[in-house]
Structures are given as structure tokens and as C-alpha cells.
Backbone as XML, in Angstrom:
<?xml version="1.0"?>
<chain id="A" units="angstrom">
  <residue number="1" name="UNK">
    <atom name="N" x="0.816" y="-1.188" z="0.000"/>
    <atom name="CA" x="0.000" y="0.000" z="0.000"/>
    <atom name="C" x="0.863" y="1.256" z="0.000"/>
  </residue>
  <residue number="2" name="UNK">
    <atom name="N" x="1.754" y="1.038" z="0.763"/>
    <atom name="CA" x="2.782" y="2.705" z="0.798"/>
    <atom name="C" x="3.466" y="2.951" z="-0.313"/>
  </residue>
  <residue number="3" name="UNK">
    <atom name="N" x="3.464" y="2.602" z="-1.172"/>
    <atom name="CA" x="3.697" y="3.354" z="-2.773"/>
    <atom name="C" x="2.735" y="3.813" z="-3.490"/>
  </residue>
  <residue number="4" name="UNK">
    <atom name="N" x="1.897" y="3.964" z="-3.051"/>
    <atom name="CA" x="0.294" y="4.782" z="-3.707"/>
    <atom name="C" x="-0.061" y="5.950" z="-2.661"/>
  </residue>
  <residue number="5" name="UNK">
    <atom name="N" x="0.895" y="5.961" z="-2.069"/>
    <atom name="CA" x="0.376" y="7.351" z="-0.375"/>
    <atom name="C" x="1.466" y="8.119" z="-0.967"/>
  </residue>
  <residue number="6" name="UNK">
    <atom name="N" x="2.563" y="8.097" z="-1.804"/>
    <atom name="CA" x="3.714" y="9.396" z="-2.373"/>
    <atom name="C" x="3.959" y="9.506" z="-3.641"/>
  </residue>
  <residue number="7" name="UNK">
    <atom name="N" x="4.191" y="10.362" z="-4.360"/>
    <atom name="CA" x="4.449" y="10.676" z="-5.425"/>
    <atom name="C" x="6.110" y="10.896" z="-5.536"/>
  </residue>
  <residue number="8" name="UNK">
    <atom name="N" x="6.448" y="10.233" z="-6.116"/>
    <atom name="CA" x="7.888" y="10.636" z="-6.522"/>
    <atom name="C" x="8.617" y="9.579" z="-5.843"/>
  </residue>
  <residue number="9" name="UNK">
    <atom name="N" x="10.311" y="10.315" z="-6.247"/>
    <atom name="CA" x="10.887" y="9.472" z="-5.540"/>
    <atom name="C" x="10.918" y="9.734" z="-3.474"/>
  </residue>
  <residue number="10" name="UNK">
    <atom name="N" x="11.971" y="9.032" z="-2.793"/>
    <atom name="CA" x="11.524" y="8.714" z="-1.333"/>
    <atom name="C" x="12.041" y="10.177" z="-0.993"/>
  </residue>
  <residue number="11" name="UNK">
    <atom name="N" x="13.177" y="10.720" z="-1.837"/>
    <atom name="CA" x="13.388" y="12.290" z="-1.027"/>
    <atom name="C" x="12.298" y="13.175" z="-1.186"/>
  </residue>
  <residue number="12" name="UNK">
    <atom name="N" x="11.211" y="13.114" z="-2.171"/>
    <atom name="CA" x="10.033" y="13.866" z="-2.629"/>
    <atom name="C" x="9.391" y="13.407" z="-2.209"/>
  </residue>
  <residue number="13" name="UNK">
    <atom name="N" x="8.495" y="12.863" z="-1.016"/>
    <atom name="CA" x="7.484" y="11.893" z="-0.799"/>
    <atom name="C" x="6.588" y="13.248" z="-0.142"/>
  </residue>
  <residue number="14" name="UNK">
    <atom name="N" x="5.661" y="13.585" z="-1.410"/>
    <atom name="CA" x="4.805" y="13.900" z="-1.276"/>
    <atom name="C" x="3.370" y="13.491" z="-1.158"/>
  </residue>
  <residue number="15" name="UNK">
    <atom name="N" x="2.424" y="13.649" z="-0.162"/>
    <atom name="CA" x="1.191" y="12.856" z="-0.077"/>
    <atom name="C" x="0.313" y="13.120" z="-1.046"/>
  </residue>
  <residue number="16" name="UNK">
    <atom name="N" x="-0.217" y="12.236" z="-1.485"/>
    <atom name="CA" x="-1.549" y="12.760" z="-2.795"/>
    <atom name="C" x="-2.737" y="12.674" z="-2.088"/>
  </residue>
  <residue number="17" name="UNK">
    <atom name="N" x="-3.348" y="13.947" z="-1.917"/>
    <atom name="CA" x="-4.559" y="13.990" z="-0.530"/>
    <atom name="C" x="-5.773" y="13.187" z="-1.738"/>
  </residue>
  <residue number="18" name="UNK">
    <atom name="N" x="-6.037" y="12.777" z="-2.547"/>
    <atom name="CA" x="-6.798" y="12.169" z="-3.098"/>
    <atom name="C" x="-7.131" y="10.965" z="-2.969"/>
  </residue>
  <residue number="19" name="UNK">
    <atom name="N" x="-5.891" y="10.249" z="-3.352"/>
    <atom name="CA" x="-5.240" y="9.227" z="-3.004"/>
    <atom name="C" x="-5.599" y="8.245" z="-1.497"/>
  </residue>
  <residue number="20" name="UNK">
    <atom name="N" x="-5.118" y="9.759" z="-0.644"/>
    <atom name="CA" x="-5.433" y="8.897" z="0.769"/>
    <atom name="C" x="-7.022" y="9.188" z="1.034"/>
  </residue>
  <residue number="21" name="UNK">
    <atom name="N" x="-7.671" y="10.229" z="0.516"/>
    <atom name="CA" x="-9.306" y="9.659" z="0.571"/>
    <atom name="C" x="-9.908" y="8.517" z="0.334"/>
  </residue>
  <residue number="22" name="UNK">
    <atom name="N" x="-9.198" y="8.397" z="-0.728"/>
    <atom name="CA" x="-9.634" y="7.082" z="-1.441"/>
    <atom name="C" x="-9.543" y="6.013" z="-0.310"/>
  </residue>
  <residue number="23" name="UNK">
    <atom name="N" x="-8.587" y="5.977" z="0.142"/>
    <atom name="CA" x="-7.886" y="4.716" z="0.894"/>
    <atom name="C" x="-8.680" y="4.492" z="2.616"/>
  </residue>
  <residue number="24" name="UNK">
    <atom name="N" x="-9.223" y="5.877" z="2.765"/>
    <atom name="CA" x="-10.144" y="6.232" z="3.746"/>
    <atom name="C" x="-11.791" y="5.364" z="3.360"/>
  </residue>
  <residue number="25" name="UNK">
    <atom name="N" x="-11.880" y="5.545" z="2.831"/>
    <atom name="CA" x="-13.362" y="4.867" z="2.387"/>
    <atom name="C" x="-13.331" y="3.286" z="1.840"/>
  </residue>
  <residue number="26" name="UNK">
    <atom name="N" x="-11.960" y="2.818" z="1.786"/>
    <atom name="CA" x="-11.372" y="1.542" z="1.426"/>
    <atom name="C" x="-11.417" y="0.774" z="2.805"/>
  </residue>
  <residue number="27" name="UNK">
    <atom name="N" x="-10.943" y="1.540" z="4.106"/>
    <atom name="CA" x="-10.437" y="0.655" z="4.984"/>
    <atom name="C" x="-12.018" y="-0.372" z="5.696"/>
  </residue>
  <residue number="28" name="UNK">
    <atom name="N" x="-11.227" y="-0.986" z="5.851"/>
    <atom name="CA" x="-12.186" y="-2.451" z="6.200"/>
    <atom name="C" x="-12.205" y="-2.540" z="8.085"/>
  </residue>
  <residue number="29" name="UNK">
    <atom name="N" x="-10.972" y="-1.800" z="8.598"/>
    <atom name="CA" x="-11.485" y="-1.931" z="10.299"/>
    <atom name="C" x="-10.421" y="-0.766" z="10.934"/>
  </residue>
  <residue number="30" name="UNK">
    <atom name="N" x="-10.962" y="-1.027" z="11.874"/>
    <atom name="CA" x="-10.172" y="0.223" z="12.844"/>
    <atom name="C" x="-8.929" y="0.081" z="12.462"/>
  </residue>
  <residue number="31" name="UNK">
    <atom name="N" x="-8.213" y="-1.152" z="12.720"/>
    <atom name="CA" x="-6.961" y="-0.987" z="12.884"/>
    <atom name="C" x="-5.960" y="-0.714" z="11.146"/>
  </residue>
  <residue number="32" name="UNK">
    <atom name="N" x="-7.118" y="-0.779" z="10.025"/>
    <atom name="CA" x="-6.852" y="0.076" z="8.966"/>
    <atom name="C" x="-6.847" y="1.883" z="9.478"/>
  </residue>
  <residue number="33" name="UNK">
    <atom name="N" x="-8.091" y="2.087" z="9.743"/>
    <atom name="CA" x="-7.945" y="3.170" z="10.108"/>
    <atom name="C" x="-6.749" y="3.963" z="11.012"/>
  </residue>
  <residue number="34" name="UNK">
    <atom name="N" x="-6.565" y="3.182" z="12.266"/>
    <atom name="CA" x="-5.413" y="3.706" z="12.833"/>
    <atom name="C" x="-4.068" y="3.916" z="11.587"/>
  </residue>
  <residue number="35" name="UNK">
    <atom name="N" x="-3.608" y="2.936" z="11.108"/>
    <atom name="CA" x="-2.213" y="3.128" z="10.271"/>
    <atom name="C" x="-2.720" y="3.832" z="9.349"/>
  </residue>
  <residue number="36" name="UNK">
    <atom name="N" x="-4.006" y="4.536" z="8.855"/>
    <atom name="CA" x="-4.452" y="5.298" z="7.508"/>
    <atom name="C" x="-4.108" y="6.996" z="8.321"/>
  </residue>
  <residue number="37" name="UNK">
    <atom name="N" x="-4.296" y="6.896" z="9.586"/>
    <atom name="CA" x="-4.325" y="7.764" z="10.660"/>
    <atom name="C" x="-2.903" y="8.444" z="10.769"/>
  </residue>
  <residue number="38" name="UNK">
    <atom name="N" x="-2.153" y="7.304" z="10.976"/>
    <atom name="CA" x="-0.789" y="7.806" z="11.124"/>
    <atom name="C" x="-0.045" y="8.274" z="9.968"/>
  </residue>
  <residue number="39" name="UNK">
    <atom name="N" x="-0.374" y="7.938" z="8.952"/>
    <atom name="CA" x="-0.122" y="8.394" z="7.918"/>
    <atom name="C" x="-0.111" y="9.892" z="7.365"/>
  </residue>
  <residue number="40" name="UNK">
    <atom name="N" x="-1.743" y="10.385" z="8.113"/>
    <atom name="CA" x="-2.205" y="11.625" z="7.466"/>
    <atom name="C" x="-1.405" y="12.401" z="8.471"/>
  </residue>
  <residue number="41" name="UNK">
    <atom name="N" x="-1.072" y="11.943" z="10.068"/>
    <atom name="CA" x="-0.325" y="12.816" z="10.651"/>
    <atom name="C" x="1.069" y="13.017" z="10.247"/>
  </residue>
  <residue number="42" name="UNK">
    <atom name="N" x="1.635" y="12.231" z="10.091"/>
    <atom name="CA" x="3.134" y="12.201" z="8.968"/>
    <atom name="C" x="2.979" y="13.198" z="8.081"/>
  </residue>
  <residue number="43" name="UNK">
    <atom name="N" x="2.117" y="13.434" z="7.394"/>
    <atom name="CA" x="1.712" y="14.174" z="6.073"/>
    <atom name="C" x="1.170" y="15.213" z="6.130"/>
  </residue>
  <residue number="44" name="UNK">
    <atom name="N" x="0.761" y="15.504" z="7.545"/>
    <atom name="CA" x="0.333" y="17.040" z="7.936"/>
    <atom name="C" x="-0.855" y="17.150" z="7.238"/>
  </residue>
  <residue number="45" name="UNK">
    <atom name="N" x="-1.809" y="16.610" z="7.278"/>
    <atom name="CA" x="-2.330" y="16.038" z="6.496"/>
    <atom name="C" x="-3.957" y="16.162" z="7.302"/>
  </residue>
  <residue number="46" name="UNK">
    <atom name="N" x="-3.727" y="16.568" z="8.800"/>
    <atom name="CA" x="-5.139" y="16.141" z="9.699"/>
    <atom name="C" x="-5.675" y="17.540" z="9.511"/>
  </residue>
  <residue number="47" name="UNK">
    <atom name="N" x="-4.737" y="18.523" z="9.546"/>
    <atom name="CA" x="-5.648" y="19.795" z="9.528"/>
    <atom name="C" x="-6.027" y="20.341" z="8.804"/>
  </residue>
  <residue number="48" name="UNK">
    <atom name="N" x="-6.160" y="19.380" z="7.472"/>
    <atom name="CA" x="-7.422" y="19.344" z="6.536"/>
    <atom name="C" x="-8.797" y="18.882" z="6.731"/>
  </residue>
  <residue number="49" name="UNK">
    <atom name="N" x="-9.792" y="20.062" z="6.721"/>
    <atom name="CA" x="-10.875" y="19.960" z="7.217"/>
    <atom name="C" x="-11.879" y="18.290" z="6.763"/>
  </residue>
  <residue number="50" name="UNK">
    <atom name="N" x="-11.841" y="18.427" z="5.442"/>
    <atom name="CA" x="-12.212" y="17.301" z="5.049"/>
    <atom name="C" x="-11.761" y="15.788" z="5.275"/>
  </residue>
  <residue number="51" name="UNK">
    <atom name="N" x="-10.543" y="15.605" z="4.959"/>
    <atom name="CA" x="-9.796" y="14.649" z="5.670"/>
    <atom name="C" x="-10.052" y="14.094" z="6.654"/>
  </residue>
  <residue number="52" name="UNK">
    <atom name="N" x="-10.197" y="15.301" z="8.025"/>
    <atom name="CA" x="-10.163" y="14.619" z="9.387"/>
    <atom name="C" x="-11.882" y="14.400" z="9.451"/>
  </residue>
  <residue number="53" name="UNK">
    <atom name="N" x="-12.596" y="15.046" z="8.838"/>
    <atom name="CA" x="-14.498" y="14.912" z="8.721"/>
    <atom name="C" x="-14.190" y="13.571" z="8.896"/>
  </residue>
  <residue number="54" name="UNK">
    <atom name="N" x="-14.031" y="13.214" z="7.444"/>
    <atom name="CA" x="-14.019" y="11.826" z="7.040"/>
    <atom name="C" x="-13.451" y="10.501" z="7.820"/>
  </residue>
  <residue number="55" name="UNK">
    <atom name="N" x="-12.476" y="11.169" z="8.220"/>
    <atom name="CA" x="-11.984" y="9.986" z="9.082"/>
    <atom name="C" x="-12.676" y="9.440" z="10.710"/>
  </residue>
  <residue number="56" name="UNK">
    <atom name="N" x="-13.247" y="11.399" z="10.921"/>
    <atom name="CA" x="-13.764" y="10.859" z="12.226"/>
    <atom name="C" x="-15.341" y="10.391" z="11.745"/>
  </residue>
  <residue number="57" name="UNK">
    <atom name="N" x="-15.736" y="10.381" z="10.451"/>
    <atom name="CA" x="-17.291" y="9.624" z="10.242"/>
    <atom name="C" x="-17.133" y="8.552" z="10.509"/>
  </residue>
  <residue number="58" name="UNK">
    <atom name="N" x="-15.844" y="7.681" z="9.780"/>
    <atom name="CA" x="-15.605" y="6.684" z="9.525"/>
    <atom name="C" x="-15.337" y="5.516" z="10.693"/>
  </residue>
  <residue number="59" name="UNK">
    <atom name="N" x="-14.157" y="6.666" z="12.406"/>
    <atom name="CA" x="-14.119" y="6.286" z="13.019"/>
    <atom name="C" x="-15.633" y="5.864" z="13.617"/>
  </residue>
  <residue number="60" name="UNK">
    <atom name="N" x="-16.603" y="6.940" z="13.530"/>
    <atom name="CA" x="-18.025" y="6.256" z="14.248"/>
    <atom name="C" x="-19.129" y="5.829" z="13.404"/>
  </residue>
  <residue number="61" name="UNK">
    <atom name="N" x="-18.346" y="5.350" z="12.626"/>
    <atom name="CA" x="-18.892" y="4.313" z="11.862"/>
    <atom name="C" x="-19.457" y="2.632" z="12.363"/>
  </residue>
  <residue number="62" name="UNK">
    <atom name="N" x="-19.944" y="1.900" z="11.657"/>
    <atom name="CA" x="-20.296" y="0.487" z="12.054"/>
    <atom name="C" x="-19.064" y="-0.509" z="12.367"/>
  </residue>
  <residue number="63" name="UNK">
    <atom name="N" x="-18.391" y="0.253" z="10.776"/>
    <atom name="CA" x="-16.796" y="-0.661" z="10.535"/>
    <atom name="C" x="-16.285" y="-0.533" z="11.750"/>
  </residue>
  <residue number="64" name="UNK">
    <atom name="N" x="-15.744" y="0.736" z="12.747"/>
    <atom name="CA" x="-14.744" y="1.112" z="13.034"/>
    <atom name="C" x="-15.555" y="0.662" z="14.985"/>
  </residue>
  <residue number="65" name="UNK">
    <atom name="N" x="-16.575" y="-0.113" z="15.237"/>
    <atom name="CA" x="-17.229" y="-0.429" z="16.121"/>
    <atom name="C" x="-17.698" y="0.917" z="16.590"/>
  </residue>
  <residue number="66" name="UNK">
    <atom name="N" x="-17.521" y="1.774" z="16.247"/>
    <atom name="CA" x="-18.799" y="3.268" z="16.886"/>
    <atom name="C" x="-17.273" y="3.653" z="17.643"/>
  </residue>
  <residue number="67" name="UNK">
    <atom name="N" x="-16.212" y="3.840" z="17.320"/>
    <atom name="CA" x="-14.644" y="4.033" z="18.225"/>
    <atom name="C" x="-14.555" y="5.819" z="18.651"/>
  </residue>
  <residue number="68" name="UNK">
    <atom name="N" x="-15.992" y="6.124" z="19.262"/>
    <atom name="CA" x="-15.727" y="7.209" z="19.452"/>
    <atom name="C" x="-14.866" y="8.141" z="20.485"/>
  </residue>
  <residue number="69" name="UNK">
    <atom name="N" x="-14.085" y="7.187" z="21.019"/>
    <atom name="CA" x="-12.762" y="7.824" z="21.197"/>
    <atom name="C" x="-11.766" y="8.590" z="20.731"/>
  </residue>
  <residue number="70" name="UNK">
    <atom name="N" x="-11.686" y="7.546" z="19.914"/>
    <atom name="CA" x="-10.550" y="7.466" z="18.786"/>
    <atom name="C" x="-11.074" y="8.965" z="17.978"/>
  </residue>
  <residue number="71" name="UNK">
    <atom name="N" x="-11.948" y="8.834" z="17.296"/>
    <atom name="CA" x="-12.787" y="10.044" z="16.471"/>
    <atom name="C" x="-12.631" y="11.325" z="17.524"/>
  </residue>
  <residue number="72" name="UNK">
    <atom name="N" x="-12.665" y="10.837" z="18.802"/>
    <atom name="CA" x="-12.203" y="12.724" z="19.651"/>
    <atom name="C" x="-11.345" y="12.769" z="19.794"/>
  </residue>
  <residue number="73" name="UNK">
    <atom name="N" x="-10.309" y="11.750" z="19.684"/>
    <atom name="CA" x="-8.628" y="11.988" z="19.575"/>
    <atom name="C" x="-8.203" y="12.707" z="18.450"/>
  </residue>
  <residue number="74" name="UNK">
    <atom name="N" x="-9.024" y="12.836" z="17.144"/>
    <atom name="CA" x="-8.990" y="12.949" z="15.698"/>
    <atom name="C" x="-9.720" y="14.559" z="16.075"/>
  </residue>
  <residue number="75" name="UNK">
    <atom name="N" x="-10.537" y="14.993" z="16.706"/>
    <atom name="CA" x="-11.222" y="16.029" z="16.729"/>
    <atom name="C" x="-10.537" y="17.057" z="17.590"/>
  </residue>
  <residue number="76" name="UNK">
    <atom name="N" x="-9.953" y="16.615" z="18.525"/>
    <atom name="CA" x="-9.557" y="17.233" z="19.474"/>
    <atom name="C" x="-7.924" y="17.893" z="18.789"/>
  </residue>
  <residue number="77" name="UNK">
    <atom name="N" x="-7.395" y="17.052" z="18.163"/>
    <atom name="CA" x="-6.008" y="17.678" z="17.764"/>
    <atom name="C" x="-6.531" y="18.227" z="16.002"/>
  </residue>
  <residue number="78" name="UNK">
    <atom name="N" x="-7.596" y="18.930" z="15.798"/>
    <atom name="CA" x="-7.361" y="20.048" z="15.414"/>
    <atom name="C" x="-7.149" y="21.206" z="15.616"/>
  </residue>
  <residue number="79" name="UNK">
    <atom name="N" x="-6.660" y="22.179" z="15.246"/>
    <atom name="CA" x="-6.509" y="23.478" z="15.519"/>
    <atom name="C" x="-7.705" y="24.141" z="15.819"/>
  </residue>
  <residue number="80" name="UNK">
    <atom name="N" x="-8.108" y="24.457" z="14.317"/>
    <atom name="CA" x="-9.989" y="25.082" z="14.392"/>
    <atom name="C" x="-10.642" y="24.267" z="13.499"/>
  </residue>
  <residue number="81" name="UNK">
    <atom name="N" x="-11.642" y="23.350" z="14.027"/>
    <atom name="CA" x="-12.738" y="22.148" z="13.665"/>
    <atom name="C" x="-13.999" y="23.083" z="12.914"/>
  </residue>
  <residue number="82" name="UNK">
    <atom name="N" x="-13.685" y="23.300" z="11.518"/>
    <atom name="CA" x="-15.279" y="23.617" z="11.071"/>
    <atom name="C" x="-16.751" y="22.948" z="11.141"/>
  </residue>
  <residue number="83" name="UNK">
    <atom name="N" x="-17.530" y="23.653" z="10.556"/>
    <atom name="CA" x="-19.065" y="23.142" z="10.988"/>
    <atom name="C" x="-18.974" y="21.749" z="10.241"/>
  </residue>
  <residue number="84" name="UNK">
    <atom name="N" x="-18.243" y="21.508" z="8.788"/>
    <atom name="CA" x="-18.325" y="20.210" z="8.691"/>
    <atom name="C" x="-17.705" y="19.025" z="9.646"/>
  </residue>
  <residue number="85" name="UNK">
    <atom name="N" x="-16.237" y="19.630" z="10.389"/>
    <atom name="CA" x="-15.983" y="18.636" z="11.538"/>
    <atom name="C" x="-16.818" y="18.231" z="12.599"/>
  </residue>
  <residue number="86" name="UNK">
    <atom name="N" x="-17.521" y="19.410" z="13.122"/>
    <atom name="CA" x="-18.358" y="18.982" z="13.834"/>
    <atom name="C" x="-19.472" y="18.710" z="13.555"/>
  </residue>
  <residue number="87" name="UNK">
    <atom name="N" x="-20.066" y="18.594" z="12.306"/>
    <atom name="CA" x="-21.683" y="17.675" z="12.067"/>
    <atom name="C" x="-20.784" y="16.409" z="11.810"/>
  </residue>
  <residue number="88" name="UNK">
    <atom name="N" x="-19.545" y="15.876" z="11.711"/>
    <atom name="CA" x="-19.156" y="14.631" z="11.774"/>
    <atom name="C" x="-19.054" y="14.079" z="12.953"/>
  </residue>
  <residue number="89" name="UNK">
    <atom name="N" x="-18.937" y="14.956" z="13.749"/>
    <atom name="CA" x="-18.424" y="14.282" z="15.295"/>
    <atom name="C" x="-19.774" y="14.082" z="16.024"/>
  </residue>
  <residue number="90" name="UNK">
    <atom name="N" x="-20.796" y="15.122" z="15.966"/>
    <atom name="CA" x="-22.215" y="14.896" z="16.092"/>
    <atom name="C" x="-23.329" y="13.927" z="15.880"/>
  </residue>
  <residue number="91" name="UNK">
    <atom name="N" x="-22.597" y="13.449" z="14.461"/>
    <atom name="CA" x="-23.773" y="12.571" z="13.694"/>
    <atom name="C" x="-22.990" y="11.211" z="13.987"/>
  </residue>
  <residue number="92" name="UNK">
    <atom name="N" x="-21.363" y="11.188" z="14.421"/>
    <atom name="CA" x="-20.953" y="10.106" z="14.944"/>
    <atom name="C" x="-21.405" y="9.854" z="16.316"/>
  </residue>
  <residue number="93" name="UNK">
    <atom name="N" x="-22.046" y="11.222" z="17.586"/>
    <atom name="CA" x="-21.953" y="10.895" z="18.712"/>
    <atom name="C" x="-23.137" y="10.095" z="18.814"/>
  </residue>
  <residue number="94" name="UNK">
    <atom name="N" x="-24.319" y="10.525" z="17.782"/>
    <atom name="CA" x="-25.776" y="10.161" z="17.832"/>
    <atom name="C" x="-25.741" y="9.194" z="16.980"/>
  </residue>
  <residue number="95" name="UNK">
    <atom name="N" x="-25.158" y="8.629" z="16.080"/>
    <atom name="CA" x="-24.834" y="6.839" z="15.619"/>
    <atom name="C" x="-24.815" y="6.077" z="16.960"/>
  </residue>
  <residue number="96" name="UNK">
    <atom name="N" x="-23.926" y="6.652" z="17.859"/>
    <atom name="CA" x="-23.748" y="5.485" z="19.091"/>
    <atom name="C" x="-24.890" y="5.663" z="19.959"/>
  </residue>
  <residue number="97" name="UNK">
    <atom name="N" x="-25.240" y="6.856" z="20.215"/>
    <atom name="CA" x="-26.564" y="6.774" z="20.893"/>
    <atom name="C" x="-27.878" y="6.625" z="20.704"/>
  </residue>
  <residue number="98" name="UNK">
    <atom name="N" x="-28.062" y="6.304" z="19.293"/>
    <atom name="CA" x="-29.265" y="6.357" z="18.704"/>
    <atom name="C" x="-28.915" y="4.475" z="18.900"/>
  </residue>
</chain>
């Protein structure tokens, strides 16, 4: 999988934020998610608004067992969380409580 997360050669390893969306909506369980996780932090990569949405939907998701921890670990180390971060973290808190 880690030759589809950079472009170029290893001194240029630039992230293709497309790329790792993709790979976001691919993962099959948490513990995809965690290493998809560490990745985007490597890549500076979380304090993209969309990005981290997605990841924390995903964390409170079915796949990811409702890991809403994990998803406020993801929420919490943003800087400033827009209204789309937080209708993700919302609609993840009320997945688990609904």
C-alpha cells in the first residue's frame, strides 16, 4: 500500500490527498484506520478539514465499532474544527446513541 500514499521518488514523498481519501473509504477496520491515521499525521495532512471529517465519520462508523474515542482523539487535535468537523463528530456521537 505505501507506494500509492507518495508521489515521486523517497526524497520527494509527497502525499496525494486524493489518493489517501480514497484509501479512507477503502479501509475495512479500525486498525486500517489507525495506520491510515498515522499516515495523514506524517503528512500534515489532519488539519485538513475534510480529511479529518471523514476519518472521524468513519471512526463512528459500524466498521470502526462506533470508536468514538478514537474520532475525539482525531477532533480534538485540530486546531480550528469547522461546521463540517463537527456535524461529523455529532452525527458520529448520535450513531452510538441512537
Amino acid at each position: 500500500m505505501r507506494y500509492l500514499y507518495f508521489h515521486g521518488n523517497a526524497s520527494q514523498a509527497r502525499p496525494i490527498r486524493h489518493h489517501l481519501l480514497a484509501y479512507l473509504d477503502a479501509c475495512a477496520s479500525r486498525a486500517h484506520l489507525a495506520e491510515l491515521h498515522g499516515r495523514l499525521v506524517r503528512a500534515h495532512l489532519t488539519s485538513d478539514s475534510f480529511v479529518a471529517g471523514r476519518l472521524i465519520a468513519l471512526l463512528a462508523s459500524p466498521a470502526a465499532r462506533h470508536d468514538m474515542r478514537y474520532a475525539r482523539k482525531v477532533f480534538d487535535g485540530m486546531a480550528q474544527p469547522n461546521a463540517f468537523v463537527w456535524n461529523c463528530m455529532i452525527r458520529g456521537a448520535t450513531a452510538v446513541a441512537g
